[in-house]
N, C-alpha and C positions, 0 to 999 in steps of 0.2 A: 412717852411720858416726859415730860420736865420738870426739874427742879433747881430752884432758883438760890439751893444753897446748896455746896458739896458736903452732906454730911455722910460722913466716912461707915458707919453702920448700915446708914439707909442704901446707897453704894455696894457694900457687901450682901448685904442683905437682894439686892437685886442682880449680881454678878450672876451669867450666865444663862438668865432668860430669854426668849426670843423676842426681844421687842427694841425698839430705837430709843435711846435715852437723851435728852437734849440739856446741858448743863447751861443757865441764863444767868447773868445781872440781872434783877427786876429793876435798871431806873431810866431805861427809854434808849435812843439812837445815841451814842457816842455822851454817855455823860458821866462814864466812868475814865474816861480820858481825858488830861489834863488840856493844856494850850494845846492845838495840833495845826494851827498854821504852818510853823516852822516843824515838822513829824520829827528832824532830827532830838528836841527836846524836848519828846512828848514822852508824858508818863503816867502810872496811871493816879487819878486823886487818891488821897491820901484817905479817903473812905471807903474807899472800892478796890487798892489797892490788895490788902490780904487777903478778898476774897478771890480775887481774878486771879491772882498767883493758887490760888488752893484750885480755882477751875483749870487756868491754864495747866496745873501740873495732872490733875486726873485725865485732862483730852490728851497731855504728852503719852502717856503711858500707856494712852489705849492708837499712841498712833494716829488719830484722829485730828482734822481742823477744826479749828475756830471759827464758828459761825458769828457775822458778823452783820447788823445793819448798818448799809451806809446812805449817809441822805446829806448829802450837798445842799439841797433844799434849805434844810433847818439851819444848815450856817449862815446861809445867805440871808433866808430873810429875817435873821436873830442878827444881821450889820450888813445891809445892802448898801450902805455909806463905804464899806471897807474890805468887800469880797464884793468881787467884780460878779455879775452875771456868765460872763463868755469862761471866766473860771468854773465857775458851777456847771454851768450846761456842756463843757467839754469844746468850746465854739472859738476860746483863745487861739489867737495861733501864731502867738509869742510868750515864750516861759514867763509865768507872772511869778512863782514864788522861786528864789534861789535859797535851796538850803548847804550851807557846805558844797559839794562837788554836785547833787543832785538838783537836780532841772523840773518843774513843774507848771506845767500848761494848764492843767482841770486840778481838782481841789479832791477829785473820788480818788485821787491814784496819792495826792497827800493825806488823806482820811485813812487808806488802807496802809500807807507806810508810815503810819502815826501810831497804829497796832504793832505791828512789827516792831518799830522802835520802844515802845509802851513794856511791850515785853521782852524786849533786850535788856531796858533800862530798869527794870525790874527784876532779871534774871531766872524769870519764868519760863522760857524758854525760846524754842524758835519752830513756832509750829505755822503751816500755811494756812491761811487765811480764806475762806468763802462766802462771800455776799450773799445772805440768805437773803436782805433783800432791799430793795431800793427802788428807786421813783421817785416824780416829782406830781405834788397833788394840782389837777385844775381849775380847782375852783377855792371858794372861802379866805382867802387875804390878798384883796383887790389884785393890781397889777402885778401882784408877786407870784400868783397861780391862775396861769390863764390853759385854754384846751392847748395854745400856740405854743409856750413854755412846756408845760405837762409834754406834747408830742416830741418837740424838739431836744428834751430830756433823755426820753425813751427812746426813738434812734439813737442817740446819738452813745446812748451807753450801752445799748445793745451792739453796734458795732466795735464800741471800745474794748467790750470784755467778750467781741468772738475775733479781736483782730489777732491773724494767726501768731504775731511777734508776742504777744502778752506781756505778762509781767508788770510793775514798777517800775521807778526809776532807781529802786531802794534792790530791789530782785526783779533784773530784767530777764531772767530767763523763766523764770515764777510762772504758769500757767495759770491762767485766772478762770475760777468759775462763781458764775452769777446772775440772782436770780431778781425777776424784775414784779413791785408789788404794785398789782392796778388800783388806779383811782376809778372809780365807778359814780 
Protein backbone atom coordinates (compact mmCIF):
# COMPACT_ATOMS: atom_id res chain seq x y z
CA UNK A 1 0.00 0.00 0.00
CA UNK A 2 1.01 3.62 -0.43
CA UNK A 3 0.18 6.65 0.71
CA UNK A 4 1.23 9.84 -0.29
CA UNK A 5 0.36 11.73 2.94
CA UNK A 6 1.32 10.58 6.54
CA UNK A 7 -1.78 10.83 8.06
CA UNK A 8 -1.35 9.89 11.70
CA UNK A 9 -4.92 7.93 12.21
CA UNK A 10 -4.82 6.22 8.85
CA UNK A 11 -1.03 5.02 10.13
CA UNK A 12 -2.48 3.77 13.37
CA UNK A 13 -5.14 2.52 12.13
CA UNK A 14 -2.92 0.21 9.89
CA UNK A 15 -0.09 -0.52 12.66
CA UNK A 16 0.55 -4.08 12.89
CA UNK A 17 -0.86 -5.72 9.59
CA UNK A 18 1.01 -7.95 7.36
CA UNK A 19 1.57 -6.04 4.44
CA UNK A 20 4.58 -3.37 3.17
CA UNK A 21 3.51 0.29 3.56
CA UNK A 22 5.28 2.71 1.33
CA UNK A 23 5.14 6.50 2.40
CA UNK A 24 5.52 8.97 -1.01
CA UNK A 25 5.71 12.78 -2.18
CA UNK A 26 3.27 12.63 -5.10
CA UNK A 27 5.38 15.34 -7.33
CA UNK A 28 7.83 13.21 -9.36
CA UNK A 29 11.88 12.48 -9.28
CA UNK A 30 13.75 14.91 -6.92
CA UNK A 31 11.22 17.93 -6.85
CA UNK A 32 10.68 18.21 -3.38
CA UNK A 33 14.44 19.24 -3.10
CA UNK A 34 15.62 22.44 -3.27
CA UNK A 35 19.00 23.50 -5.57
CA UNK A 36 21.12 20.10 -5.43
CA UNK A 37 24.03 20.89 -7.35
CA UNK A 38 25.95 22.13 -4.70
CA UNK A 39 24.05 18.88 -1.96
CA UNK A 40 25.92 20.71 0.89
CA UNK A 41 22.92 23.46 0.54
CA UNK A 42 20.27 21.47 -0.49
CA UNK A 43 16.97 21.42 1.29
CA UNK A 44 13.95 20.62 0.93
CA UNK A 45 11.31 23.50 -0.84
CA UNK A 46 9.47 25.09 1.24
CA UNK A 47 6.33 23.10 0.00
CA UNK A 48 7.32 19.90 0.54
CA UNK A 49 9.24 20.66 3.24
CA UNK A 50 6.56 19.67 6.32
CA UNK A 51 5.52 17.06 4.61
CA UNK A 52 8.88 15.14 4.16
CA UNK A 53 9.91 15.95 7.66
CA UNK A 54 6.32 14.20 8.89
CA UNK A 55 7.41 11.16 6.36
CA UNK A 56 10.98 11.32 7.13
CA UNK A 57 10.03 11.10 10.98
CA UNK A 58 7.46 8.06 10.54
CA UNK A 59 10.27 5.92 8.32
CA UNK A 60 12.84 7.14 11.58
CA UNK A 61 10.81 5.38 13.97
CA UNK A 62 10.03 2.32 12.16
CA UNK A 63 13.97 2.21 11.42
CA UNK A 64 13.28 2.12 7.92
CA UNK A 65 15.01 3.86 4.56
CA UNK A 66 14.14 6.40 2.48
CA UNK A 67 13.07 5.20 -0.78
CA UNK A 68 14.35 7.38 -3.29
CA UNK A 69 14.10 8.10 -7.17
CA UNK A 70 17.19 9.20 -8.61
CA UNK A 71 17.48 10.24 -12.42
CA UNK A 72 20.49 12.30 -13.46
CA UNK A 73 18.65 12.06 -16.61
CA UNK A 74 15.96 14.78 -15.84
CA UNK A 75 18.90 17.20 -14.74
CA UNK A 76 20.76 16.91 -17.52
CA UNK A 77 18.40 17.32 -19.98
CA UNK A 78 16.23 20.15 -17.86
CA UNK A 79 20.31 22.19 -18.58
CA UNK A 80 22.52 20.17 -21.00
CA UNK A 81 24.18 23.77 -21.45
CA UNK A 82 25.35 23.42 -17.62
CA UNK A 83 25.45 19.65 -16.44
CA UNK A 84 27.94 17.94 -18.38
CA UNK A 85 26.98 14.52 -19.92
CA UNK A 86 30.16 12.44 -18.48
CA UNK A 87 28.75 13.91 -15.00
CA UNK A 88 25.35 12.30 -15.53
CA UNK A 89 26.41 9.07 -17.06
CA UNK A 90 29.18 8.38 -14.30
CA UNK A 91 32.00 8.69 -17.51
CA UNK A 92 33.89 11.94 -15.69
CA UNK A 93 37.06 11.15 -14.57
CA UNK A 94 37.82 14.47 -13.02
CA UNK A 95 35.83 15.77 -9.98
CA UNK A 96 33.34 18.15 -11.71
CA UNK A 97 31.46 19.41 -8.70
CA UNK A 98 33.62 20.66 -5.44
CA UNK A 99 31.30 21.15 -2.58
CA UNK A 100 33.21 22.08 0.72
CA UNK A 101 35.71 19.18 1.48
CA UNK A 102 33.56 16.75 -0.72
CA UNK A 103 34.55 15.71 -4.35
CA UNK A 104 31.99 14.82 -7.11
CA UNK A 105 32.79 12.91 -10.30
CA UNK A 106 28.77 11.78 -11.35
CA UNK A 107 25.76 14.01 -10.34
CA UNK A 108 23.79 10.21 -8.74
CA UNK A 109 26.17 10.29 -5.74
CA UNK A 110 25.44 14.53 -5.47
CA UNK A 111 21.61 13.58 -5.92
CA UNK A 112 21.75 11.11 -3.26
CA UNK A 113 23.91 13.43 -0.68
CA UNK A 114 21.50 16.21 -1.69
CA UNK A 115 18.80 13.91 0.46
CA UNK A 116 21.12 13.50 3.18
CA UNK A 117 21.90 16.99 3.40
CA UNK A 118 17.96 17.91 2.71
CA UNK A 119 17.39 16.06 5.75
CA UNK A 120 20.11 17.24 8.06
CA UNK A 121 19.22 20.71 6.94
CA UNK A 122 15.86 20.10 7.98
CA UNK A 123 16.51 18.20 11.08
CA UNK A 124 14.44 15.36 9.99
CA UNK A 125 16.79 13.02 10.53
CA UNK A 126 19.54 10.84 9.30
CA UNK A 127 18.09 7.77 7.80
CA UNK A 128 19.76 5.73 4.78
CA UNK A 129 18.91 6.33 1.70
CA UNK A 130 17.70 3.45 -1.18
CA UNK A 131 17.37 3.92 -4.89
CA UNK A 132 14.10 2.40 -5.63
CA UNK A 133 14.86 3.50 -8.83
CA UNK A 134 16.75 4.91 -11.82
CA UNK A 135 17.71 4.85 -15.50
CA UNK A 136 18.17 6.64 -18.28
CA UNK A 137 15.22 6.61 -21.03
CA UNK A 138 16.16 5.62 -25.02
CA UNK A 139 14.25 7.03 -26.78
CA UNK A 140 11.79 10.40 -27.18
CA UNK A 141 14.14 13.59 -26.71
CA UNK A 142 16.34 13.48 -29.70
CA UNK A 143 20.10 13.07 -28.86
CA UNK A 144 19.40 13.44 -25.21
CA UNK A 145 17.88 9.57 -25.09
CA UNK A 146 19.52 7.43 -27.49
CA UNK A 147 19.82 3.02 -26.92
CA UNK A 148 23.79 4.20 -26.67
CA UNK A 149 23.12 6.68 -23.60
CA UNK A 150 20.15 4.53 -22.15
CA UNK A 151 23.07 1.48 -22.17
CA UNK A 152 25.93 3.47 -21.10
CA UNK A 153 23.78 4.65 -18.19
CA UNK A 154 22.82 1.32 -16.94
CA UNK A 155 26.39 -0.21 -16.87
CA UNK A 156 27.67 2.22 -15.78
CA UNK A 157 25.45 2.65 -12.51
CA UNK A 158 25.01 -0.80 -11.98
CA UNK A 159 28.65 -1.01 -11.36
CA UNK A 160 28.63 2.12 -9.32
CA UNK A 161 26.08 0.83 -6.79
CA UNK A 162 27.57 -3.05 -6.64
CA UNK A 163 31.18 -1.28 -6.34
CA UNK A 164 32.25 -3.08 -3.20
CA UNK A 165 33.83 0.38 -1.57
CA UNK A 166 30.09 1.95 -1.78
CA UNK A 167 28.90 4.87 -0.12
CA UNK A 168 29.13 8.84 -0.96
CA UNK A 169 31.48 11.21 -0.82
CA UNK A 170 28.96 12.68 1.86
CA UNK A 171 29.04 8.72 3.85
CA UNK A 172 31.68 6.87 2.34
CA UNK A 173 31.27 3.95 4.18
CA UNK A 174 27.15 4.06 3.42
CA UNK A 175 26.50 0.72 1.57
CA UNK A 176 24.29 1.53 -1.31
CA UNK A 177 21.42 -0.33 -2.49
CA UNK A 178 19.67 0.18 -5.90
CA UNK A 179 17.35 -0.61 -8.09
CA UNK A 180 17.46 -0.05 -11.86
CA UNK A 181 13.93 0.98 -13.83
CA UNK A 182 13.90 -0.39 -17.56
CA UNK A 183 13.00 1.78 -20.54
CA UNK A 184 11.09 -0.64 -22.90
Amino acid sequence: MQLYVPNHDVLTALQGKDFDLILGYHRGPFRGLGQFIAPLATAFEASAGPTMVAIISIIASENSPLLANVYPYFAYASDPTDIRLEYAQFTAAEVVVQDGSLSYTNQFDAMIDAFFWAMENSGAGNLDVVVSESGWPHDGNGNLTTPDLAATYSRNYMRHVNNSSGGTPKRPSTLREGYMFCYV
